[in-house]
C-alpha atoms as one frame of an Amber mdcrd trajectory, in Angstrom:
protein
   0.000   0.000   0.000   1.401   3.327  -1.071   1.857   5.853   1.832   0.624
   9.406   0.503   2.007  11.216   3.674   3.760  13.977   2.617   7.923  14.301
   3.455   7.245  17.234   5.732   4.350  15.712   7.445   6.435  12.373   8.263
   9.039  15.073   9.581   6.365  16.893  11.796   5.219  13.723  13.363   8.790
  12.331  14.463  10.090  15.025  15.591   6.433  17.127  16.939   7.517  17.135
  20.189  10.648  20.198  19.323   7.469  22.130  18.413   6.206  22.219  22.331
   4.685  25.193  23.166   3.764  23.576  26.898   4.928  24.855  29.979   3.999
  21.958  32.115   5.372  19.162  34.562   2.310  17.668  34.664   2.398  14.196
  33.071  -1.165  14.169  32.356  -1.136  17.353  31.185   1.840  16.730  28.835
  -0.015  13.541  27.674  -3.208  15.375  26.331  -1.405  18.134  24.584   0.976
  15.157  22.812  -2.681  14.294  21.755  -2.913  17.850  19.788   0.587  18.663
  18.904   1.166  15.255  17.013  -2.261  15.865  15.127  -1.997  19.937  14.716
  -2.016  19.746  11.344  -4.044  16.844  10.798  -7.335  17.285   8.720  -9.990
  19.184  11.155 -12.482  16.163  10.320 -10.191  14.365  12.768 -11.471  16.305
  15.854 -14.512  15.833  15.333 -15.510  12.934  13.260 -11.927  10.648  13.268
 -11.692   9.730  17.104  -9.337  12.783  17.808 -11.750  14.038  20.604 -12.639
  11.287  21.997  -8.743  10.388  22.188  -8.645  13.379  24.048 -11.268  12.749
  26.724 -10.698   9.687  27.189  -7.205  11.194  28.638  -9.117  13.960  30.385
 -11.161  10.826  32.291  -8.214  10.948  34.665  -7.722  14.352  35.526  -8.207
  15.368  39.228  -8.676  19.149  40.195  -4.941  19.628  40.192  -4.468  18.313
  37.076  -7.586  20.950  36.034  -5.928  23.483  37.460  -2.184  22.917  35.937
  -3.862  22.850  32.695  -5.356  26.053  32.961  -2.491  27.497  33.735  -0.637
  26.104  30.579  -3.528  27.209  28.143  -1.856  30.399  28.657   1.560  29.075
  26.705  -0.676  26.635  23.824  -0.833  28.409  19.821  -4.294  29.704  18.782
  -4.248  26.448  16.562  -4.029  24.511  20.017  -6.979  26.495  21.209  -9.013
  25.957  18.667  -8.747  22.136  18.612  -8.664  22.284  22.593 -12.258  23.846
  21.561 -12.943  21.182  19.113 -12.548  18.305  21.822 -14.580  19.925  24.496
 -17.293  20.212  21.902 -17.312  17.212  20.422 -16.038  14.627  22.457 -18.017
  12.331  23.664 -20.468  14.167  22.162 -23.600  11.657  21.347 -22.827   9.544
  24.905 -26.211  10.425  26.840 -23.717   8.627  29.754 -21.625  10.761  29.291
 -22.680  13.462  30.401 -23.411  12.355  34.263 -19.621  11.673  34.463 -17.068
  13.406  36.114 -15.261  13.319  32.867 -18.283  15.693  31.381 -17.865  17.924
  34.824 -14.194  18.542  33.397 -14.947  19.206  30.135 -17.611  21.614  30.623
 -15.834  23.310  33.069 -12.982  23.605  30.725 -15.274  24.879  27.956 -16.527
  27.970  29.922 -12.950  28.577  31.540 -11.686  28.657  27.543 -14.109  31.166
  26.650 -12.197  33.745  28.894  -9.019  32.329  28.486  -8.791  32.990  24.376
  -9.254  36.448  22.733  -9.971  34.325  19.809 -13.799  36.044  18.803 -14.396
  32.235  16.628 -13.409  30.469  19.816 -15.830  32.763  21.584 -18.442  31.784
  19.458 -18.657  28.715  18.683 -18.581  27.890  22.351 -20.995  30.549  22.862
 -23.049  28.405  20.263 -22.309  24.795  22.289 -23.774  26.895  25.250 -25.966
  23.552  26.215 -22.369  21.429  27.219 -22.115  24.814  30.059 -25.511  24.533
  31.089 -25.344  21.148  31.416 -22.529  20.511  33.570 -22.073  20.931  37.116
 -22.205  24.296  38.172 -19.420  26.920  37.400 -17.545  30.101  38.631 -20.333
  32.606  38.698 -17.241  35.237  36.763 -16.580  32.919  34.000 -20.391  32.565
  33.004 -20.567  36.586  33.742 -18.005  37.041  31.429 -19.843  34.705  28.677
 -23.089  36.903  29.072 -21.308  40.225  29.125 -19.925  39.290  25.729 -22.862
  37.773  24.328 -24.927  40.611  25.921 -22.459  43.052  23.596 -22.499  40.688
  20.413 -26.175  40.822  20.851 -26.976  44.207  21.457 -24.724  44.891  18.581
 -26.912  42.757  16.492 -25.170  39.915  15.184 -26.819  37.044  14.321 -26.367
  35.235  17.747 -29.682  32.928  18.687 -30.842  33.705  22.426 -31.665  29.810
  22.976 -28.031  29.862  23.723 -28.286  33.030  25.616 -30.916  31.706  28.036
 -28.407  28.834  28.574 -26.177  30.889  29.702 -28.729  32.497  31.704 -30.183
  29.107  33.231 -26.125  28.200  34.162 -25.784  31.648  35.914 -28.995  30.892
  38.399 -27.770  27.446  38.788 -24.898  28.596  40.134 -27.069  31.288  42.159
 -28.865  28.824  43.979
């Protein structure tokens, strides 16, 4: 069978690791963004049709708080390619698993979602999560500043008329009292 890998992509994926944007000690940490660096420039149907989110939740299934935590702090270090298919699993991993989403797996990743949203200055990021707003409401409740921050933006984006739908607004909404109670 004839291998139609291209020289330089053969190159990325031996060597993907000198490429490292990561900041981290953390072994699980490190192990989930090996997930994205060796497939950064893999098709995008990968993240969310090929298995590549679900690769990367399955990893996330063993993250504790302080693993949570020492990935948020190296967010700050990843490429706005990183971002954007950190965005990609959180959306769609694990995505059609009603099971799922009672798991303390699903607790991570929806947490992660909304702390995303204020961690990029990416507006598409912003969106599109904005747009997933159901995997925020869904979760366990979150930092009453991160979902602020959500509805101040959409609040803006709205009021500014762009073609945002307010289903995902009142999600944001119905996260904000959850947290309230």
């Amino acid at each position: 069978m004839e291998d139609y890998t291209s020289q330089e992509m053969k190159a990325w994926y031996e060597n993907f690791r000198v490429n490292s944007k990561t900041k981290s000690e953390n072994a699980k940490v490190k192990s989930i963004y090996d997930i994205i660096l060796r497939n950064e420039y893999t098709d995008s149907d990968y993240w969310y049709m090929g298995g590549g989110a679900d690769e990367f939740i399955k990893y996330l299934q063993n993250f504790n708080v302080e693993d949570i935590k020492d990935l948020e702090n190296d967010i700050q270090n990843w490429t706005s390619d990183q971002l954007w298919i950190l965005r990609e699993c959180l959306v769609y991993g694990y995505r059609y698993d009603d099971n799922h989403k009672k798991s303390n797996t699903f607790k991570n990743q929806s947490y992660l979602l909304t702390f995303l949203f204020s961690a990029t200055e990416d507006e598409d990021i912003k969106i599109d999560i904005f747009e997933n707003a159901e995997l925020i409401n869904d979760g366990d409740s979150k930092p009453l500043e991160l979902l602020l921050n959500i509805k101040k933006w959409a609040e803006n984006k709205i009021h500014n008329s762009e073609n945002l739908d307010k289903i995902h607004f009142e999600q944001i909404e119905e996260a904000i009292k959850k947290t309230s109670r």
